[in-house]
mmJSON file of the N, C-alpha and C atoms, coordinates in Angstrom:
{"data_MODEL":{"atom_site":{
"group_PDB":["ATOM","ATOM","ATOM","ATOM","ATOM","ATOM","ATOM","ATOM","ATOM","ATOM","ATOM","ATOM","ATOM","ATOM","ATOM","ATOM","ATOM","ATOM","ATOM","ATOM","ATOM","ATOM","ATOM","ATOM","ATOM","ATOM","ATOM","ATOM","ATOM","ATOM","ATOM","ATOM","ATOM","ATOM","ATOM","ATOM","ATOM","ATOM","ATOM","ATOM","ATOM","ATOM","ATOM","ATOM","ATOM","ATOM","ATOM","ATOM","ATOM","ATOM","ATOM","ATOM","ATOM","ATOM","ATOM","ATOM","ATOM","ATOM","ATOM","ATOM","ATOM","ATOM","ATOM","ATOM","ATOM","ATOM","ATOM","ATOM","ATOM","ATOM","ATOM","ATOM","ATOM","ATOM","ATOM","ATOM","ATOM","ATOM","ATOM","ATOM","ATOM","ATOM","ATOM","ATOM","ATOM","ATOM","ATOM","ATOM","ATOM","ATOM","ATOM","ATOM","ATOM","ATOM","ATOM","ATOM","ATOM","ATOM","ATOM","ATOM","ATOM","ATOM","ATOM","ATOM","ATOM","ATOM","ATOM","ATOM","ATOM","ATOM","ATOM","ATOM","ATOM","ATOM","ATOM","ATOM","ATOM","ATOM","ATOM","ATOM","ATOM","ATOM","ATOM","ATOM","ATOM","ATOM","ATOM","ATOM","ATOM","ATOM","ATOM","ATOM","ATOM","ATOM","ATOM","ATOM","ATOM","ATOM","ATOM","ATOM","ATOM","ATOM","ATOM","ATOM","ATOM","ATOM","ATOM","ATOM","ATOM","ATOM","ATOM","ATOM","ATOM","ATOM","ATOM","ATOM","ATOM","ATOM","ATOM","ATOM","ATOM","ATOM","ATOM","ATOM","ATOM","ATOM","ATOM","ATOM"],
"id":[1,2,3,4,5,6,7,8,9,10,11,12,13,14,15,16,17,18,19,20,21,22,23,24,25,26,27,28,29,30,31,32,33,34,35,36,37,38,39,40,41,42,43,44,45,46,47,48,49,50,51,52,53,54,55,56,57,58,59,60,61,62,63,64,65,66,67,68,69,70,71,72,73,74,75,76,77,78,79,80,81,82,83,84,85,86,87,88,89,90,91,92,93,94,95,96,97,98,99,100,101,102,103,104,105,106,107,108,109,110,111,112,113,114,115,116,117,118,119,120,121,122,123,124,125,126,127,128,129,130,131,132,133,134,135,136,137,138,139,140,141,142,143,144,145,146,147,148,149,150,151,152,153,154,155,156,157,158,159,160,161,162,163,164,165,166,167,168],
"type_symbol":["N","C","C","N","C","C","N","C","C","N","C","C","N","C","C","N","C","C","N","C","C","N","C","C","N","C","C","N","C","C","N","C","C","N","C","C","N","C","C","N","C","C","N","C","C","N","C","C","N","C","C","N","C","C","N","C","C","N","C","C","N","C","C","N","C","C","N","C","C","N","C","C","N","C","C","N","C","C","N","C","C","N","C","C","N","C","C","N","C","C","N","C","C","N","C","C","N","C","C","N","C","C","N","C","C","N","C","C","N","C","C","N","C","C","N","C","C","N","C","C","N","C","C","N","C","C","N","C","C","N","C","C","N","C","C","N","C","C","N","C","C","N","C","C","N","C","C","N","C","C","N","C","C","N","C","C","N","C","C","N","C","C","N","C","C","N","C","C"],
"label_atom_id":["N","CA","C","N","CA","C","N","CA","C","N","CA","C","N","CA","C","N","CA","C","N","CA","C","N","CA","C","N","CA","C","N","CA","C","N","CA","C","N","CA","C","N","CA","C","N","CA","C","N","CA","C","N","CA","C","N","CA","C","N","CA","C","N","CA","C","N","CA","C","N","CA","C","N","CA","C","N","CA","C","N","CA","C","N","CA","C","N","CA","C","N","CA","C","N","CA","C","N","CA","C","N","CA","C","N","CA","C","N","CA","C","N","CA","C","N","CA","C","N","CA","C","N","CA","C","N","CA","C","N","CA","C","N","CA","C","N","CA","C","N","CA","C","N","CA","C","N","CA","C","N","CA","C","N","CA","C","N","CA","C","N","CA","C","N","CA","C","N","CA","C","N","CA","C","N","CA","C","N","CA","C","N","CA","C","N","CA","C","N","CA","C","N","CA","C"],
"label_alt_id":[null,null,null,null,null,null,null,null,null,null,null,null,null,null,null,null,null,null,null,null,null,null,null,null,null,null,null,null,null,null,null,null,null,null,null,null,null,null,null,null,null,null,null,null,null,null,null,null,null,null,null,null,null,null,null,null,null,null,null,null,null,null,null,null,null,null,null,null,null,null,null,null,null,null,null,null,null,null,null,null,null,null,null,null,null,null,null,null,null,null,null,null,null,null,null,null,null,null,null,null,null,null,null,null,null,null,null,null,null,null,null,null,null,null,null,null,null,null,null,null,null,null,null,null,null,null,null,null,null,null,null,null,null,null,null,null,null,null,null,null,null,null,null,null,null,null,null,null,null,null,null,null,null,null,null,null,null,null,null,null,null,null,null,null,null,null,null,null],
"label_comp_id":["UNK","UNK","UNK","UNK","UNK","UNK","UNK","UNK","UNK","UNK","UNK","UNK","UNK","UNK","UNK","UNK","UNK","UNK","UNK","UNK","UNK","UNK","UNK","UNK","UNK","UNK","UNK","UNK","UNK","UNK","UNK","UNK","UNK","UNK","UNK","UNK","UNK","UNK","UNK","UNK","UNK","UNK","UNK","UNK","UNK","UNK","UNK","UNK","UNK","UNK","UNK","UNK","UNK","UNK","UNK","UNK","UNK","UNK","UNK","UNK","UNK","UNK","UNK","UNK","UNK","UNK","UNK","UNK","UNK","UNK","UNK","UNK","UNK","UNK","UNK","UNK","UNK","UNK","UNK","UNK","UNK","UNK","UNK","UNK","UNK","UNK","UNK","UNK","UNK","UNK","UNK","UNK","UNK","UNK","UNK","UNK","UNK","UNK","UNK","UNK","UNK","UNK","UNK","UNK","UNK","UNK","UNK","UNK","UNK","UNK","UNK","UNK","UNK","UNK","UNK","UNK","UNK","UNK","UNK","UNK","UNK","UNK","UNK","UNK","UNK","UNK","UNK","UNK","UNK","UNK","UNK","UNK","UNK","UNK","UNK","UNK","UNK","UNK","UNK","UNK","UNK","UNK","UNK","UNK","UNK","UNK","UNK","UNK","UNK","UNK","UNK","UNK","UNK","UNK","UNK","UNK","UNK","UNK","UNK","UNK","UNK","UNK","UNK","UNK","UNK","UNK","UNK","UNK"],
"label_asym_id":["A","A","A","A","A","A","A","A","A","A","A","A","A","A","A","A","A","A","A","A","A","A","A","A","A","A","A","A","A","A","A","A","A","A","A","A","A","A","A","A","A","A","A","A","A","A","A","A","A","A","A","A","A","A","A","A","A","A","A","A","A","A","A","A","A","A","A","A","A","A","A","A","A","A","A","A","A","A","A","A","A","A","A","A","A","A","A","A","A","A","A","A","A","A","A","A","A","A","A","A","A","A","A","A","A","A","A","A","A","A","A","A","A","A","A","A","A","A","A","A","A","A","A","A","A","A","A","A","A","A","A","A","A","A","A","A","A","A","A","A","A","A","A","A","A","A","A","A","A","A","A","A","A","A","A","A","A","A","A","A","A","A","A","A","A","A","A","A"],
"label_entity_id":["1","1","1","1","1","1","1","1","1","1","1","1","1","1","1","1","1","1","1","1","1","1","1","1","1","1","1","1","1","1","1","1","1","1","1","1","1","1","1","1","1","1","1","1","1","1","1","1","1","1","1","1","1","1","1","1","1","1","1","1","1","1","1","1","1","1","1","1","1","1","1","1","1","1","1","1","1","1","1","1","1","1","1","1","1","1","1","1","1","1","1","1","1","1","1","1","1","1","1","1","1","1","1","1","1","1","1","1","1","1","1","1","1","1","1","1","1","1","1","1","1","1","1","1","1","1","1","1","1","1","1","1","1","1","1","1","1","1","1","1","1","1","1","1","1","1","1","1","1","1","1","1","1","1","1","1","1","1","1","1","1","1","1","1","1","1","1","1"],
"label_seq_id":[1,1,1,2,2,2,3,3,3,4,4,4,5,5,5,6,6,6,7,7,7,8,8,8,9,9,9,10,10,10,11,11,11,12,12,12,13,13,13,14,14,14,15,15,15,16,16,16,17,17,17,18,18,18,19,19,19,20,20,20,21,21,21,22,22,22,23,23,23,24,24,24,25,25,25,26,26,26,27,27,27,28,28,28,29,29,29,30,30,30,31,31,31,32,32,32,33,33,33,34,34,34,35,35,35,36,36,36,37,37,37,38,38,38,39,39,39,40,40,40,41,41,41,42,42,42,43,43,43,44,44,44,45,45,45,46,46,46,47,47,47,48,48,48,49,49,49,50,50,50,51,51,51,52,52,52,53,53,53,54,54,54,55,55,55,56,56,56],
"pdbx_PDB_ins_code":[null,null,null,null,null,null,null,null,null,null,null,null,null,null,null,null,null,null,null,null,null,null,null,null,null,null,null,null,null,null,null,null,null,null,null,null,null,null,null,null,null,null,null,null,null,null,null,null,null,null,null,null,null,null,null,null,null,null,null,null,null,null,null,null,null,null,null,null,null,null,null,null,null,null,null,null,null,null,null,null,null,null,null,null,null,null,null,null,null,null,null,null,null,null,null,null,null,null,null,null,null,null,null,null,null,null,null,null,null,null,null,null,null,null,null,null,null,null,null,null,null,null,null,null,null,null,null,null,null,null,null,null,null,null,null,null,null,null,null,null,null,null,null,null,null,null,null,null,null,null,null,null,null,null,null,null,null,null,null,null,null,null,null,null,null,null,null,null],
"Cartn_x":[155.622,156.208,155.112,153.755,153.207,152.307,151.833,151.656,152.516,153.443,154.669,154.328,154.208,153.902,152.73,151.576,150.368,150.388,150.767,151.398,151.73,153.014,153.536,152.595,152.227,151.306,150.093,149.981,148.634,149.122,150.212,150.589,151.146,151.918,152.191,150.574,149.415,148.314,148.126,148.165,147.517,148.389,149.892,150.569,149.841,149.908,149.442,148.025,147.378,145.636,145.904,146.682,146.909,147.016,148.396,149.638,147.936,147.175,146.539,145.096,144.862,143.869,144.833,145.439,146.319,146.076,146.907,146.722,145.537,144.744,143.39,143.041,143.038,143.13,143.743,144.701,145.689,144.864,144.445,143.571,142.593,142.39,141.26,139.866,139.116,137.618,136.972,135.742,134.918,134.12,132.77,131.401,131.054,130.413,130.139,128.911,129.339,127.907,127.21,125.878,125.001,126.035,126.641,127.065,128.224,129.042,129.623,128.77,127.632,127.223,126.371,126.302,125.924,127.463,128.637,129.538,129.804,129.788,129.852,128.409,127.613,126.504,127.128,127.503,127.379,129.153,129.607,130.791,130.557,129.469,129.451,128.925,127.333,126.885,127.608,128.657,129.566,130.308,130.802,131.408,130.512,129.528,128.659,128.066,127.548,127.309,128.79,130.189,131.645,131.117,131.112,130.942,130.331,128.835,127.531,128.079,128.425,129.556,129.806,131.159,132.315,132.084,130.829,130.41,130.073,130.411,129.876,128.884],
"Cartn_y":[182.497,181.285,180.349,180.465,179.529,179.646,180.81,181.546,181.539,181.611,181.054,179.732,178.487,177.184,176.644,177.495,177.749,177.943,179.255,179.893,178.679,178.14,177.272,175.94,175.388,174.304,174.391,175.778,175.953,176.416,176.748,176.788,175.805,174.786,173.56,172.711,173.014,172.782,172.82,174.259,174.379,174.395,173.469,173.665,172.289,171.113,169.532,169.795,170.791,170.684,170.809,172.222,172.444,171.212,170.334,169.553,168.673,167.948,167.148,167.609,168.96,169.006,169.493,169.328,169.547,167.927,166.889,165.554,165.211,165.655,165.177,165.951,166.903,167.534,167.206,166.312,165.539,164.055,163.639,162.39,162.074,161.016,160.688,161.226,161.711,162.192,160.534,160.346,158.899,159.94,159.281,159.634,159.624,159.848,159.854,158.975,157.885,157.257,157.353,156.889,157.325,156.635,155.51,155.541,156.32,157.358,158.67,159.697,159.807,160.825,160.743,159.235,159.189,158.851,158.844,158.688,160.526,161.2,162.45,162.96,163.001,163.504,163.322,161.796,161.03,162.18,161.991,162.754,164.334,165.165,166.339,166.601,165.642,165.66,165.554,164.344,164.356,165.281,166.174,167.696,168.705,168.716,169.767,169.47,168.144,167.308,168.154,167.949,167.677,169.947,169.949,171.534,172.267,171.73,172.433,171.737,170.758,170.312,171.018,171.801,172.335,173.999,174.68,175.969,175.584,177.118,177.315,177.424],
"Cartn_z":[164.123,163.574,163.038,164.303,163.481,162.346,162.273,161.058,159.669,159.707,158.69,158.199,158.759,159.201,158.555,158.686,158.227,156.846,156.579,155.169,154.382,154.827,153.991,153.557,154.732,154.368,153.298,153.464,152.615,150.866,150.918,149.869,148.766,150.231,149.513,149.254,149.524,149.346,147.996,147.109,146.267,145.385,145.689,144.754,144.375,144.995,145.068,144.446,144.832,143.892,142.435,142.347,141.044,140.176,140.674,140.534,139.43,140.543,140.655,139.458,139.207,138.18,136.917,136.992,135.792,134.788,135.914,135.914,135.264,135.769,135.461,134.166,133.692,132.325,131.116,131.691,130.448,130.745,131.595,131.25,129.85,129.998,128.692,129.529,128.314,128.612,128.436,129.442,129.699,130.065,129.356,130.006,130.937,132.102,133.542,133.717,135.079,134.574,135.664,136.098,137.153,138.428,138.078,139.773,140.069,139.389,139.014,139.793,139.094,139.661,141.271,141.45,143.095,143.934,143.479,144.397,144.923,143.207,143.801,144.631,144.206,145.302,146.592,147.111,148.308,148.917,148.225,148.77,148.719,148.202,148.099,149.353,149.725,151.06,152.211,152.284,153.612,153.519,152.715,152.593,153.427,153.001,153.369,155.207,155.441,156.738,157.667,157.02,158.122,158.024,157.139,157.454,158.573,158.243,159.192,160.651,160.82,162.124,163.03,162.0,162.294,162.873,162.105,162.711,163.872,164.639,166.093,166.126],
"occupancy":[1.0,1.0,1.0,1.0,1.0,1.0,1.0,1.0,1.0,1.0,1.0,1.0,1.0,1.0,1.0,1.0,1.0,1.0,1.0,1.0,1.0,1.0,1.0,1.0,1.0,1.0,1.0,1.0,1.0,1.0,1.0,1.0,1.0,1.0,1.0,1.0,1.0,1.0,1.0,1.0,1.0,1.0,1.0,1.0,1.0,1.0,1.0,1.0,1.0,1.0,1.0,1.0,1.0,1.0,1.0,1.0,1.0,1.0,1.0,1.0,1.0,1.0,1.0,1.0,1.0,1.0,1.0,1.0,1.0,1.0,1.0,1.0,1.0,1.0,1.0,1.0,1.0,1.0,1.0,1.0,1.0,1.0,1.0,1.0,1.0,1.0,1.0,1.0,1.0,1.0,1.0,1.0,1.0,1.0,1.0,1.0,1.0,1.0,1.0,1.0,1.0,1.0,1.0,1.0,1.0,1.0,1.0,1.0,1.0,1.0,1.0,1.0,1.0,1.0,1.0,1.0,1.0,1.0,1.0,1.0,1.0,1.0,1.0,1.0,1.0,1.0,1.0,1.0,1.0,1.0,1.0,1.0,1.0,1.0,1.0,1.0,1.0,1.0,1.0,1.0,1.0,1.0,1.0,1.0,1.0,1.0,1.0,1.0,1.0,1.0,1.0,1.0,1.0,1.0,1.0,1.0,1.0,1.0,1.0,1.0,1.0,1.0,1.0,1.0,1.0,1.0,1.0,1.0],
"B_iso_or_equiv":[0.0,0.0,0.0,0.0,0.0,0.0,0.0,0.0,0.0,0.0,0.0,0.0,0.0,0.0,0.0,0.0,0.0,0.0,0.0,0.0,0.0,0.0,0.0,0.0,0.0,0.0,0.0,0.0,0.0,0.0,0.0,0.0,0.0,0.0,0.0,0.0,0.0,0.0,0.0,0.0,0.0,0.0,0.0,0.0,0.0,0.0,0.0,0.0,0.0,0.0,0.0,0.0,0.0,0.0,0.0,0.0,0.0,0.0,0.0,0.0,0.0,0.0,0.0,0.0,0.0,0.0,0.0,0.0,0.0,0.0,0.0,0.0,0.0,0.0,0.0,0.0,0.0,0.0,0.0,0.0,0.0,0.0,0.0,0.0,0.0,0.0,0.0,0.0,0.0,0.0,0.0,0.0,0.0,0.0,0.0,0.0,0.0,0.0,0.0,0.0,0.0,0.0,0.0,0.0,0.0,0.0,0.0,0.0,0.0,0.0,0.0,0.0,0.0,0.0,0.0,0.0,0.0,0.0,0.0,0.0,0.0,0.0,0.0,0.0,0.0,0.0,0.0,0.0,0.0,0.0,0.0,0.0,0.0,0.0,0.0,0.0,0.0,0.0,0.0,0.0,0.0,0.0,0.0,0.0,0.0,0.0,0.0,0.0,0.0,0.0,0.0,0.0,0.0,0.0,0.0,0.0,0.0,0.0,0.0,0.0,0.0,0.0,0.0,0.0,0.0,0.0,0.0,0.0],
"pdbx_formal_charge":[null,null,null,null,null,null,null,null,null,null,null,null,null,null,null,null,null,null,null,null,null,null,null,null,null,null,null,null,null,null,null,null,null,null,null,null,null,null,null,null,null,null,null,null,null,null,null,null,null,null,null,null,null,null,null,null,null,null,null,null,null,null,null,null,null,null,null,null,null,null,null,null,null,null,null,null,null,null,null,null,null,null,null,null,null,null,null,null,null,null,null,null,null,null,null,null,null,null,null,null,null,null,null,null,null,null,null,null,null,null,null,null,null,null,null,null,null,null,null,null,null,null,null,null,null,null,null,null,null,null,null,null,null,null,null,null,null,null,null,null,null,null,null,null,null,null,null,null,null,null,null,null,null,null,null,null,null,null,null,null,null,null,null,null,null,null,null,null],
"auth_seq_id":[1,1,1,2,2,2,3,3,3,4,4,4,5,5,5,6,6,6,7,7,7,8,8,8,9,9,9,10,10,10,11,11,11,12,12,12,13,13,13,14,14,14,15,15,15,16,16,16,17,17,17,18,18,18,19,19,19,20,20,20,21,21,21,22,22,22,23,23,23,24,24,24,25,25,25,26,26,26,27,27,27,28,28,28,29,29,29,30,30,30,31,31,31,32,32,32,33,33,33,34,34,34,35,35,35,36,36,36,37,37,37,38,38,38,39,39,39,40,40,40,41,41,41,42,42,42,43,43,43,44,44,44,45,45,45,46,46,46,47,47,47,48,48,48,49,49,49,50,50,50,51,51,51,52,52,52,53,53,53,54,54,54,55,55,55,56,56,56],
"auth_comp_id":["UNK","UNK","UNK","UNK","UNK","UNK","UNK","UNK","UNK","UNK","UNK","UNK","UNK","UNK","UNK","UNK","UNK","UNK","UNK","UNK","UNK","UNK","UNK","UNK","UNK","UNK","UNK","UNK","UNK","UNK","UNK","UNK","UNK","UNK","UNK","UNK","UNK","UNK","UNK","UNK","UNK","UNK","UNK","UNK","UNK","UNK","UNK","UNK","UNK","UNK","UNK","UNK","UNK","UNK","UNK","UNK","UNK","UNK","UNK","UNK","UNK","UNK","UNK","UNK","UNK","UNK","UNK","UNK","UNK","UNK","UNK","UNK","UNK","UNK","UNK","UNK","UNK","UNK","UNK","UNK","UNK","UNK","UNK","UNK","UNK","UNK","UNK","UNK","UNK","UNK","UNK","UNK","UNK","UNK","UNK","UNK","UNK","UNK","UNK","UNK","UNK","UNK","UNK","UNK","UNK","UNK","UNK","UNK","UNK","UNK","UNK","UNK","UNK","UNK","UNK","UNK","UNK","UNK","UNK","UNK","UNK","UNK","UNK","UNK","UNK","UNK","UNK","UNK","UNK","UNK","UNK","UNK","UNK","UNK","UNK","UNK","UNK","UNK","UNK","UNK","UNK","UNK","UNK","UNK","UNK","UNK","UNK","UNK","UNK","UNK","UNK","UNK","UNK","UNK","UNK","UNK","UNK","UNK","UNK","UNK","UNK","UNK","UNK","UNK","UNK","UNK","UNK","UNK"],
"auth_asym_id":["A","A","A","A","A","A","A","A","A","A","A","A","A","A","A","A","A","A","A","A","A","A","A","A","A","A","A","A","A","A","A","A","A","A","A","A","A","A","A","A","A","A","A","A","A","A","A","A","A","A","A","A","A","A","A","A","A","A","A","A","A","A","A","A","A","A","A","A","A","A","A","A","A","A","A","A","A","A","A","A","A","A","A","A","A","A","A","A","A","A","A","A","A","A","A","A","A","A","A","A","A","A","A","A","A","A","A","A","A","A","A","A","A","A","A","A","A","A","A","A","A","A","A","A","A","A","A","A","A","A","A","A","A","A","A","A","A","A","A","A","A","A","A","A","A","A","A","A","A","A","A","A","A","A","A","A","A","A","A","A","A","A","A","A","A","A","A","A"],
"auth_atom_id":["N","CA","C","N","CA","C","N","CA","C","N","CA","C","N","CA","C","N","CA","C","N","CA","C","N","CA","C","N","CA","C","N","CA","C","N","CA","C","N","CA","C","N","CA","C","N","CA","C","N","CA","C","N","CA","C","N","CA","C","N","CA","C","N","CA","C","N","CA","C","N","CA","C","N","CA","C","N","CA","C","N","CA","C","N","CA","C","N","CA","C","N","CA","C","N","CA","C","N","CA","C","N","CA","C","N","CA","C","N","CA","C","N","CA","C","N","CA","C","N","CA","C","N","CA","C","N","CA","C","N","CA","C","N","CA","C","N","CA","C","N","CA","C","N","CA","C","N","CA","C","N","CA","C","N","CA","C","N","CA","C","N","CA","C","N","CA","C","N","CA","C","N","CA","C","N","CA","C","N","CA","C","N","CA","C","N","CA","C","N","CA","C","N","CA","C"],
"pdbx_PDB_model_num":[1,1,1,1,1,1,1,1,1,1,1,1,1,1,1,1,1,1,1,1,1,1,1,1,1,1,1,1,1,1,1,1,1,1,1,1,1,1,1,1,1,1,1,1,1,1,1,1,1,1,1,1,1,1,1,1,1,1,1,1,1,1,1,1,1,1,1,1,1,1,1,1,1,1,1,1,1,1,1,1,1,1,1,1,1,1,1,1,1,1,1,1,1,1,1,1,1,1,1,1,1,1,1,1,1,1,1,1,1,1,1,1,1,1,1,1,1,1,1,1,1,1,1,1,1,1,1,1,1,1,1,1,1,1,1,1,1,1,1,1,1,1,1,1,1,1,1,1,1,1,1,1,1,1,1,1,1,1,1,1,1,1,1,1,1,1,1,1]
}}}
């Protein structure tokens, strides 16, 4: 059952990612500006930080 549960959630996952870069593909193109590219750095690092965490 809870495998089913799982299944589903993760599917309704990538229906909402899809949903969401789709969105973003029909947006207007804007240049990226340096504090663009340090919000993503700063959020790529706490990605990577919650990761190395999470291994045993």
């Amino acid at each position: 059952m809870r495998e089913l549960i799982r299944a589903d959630e993760k599917r309704k996952a990538e229906e909402r990612l899809e949903a969401l870069l789709l969105e973003g593909l029909r947006g207007e193109e804007t240049a990226l500006t340096r504090q663009d590219w340090q919000t993503i750095r700063q959020e790529a690092l706490a990605h990577v930080r919650k990761a190395r965490k999470s291994r045993p």
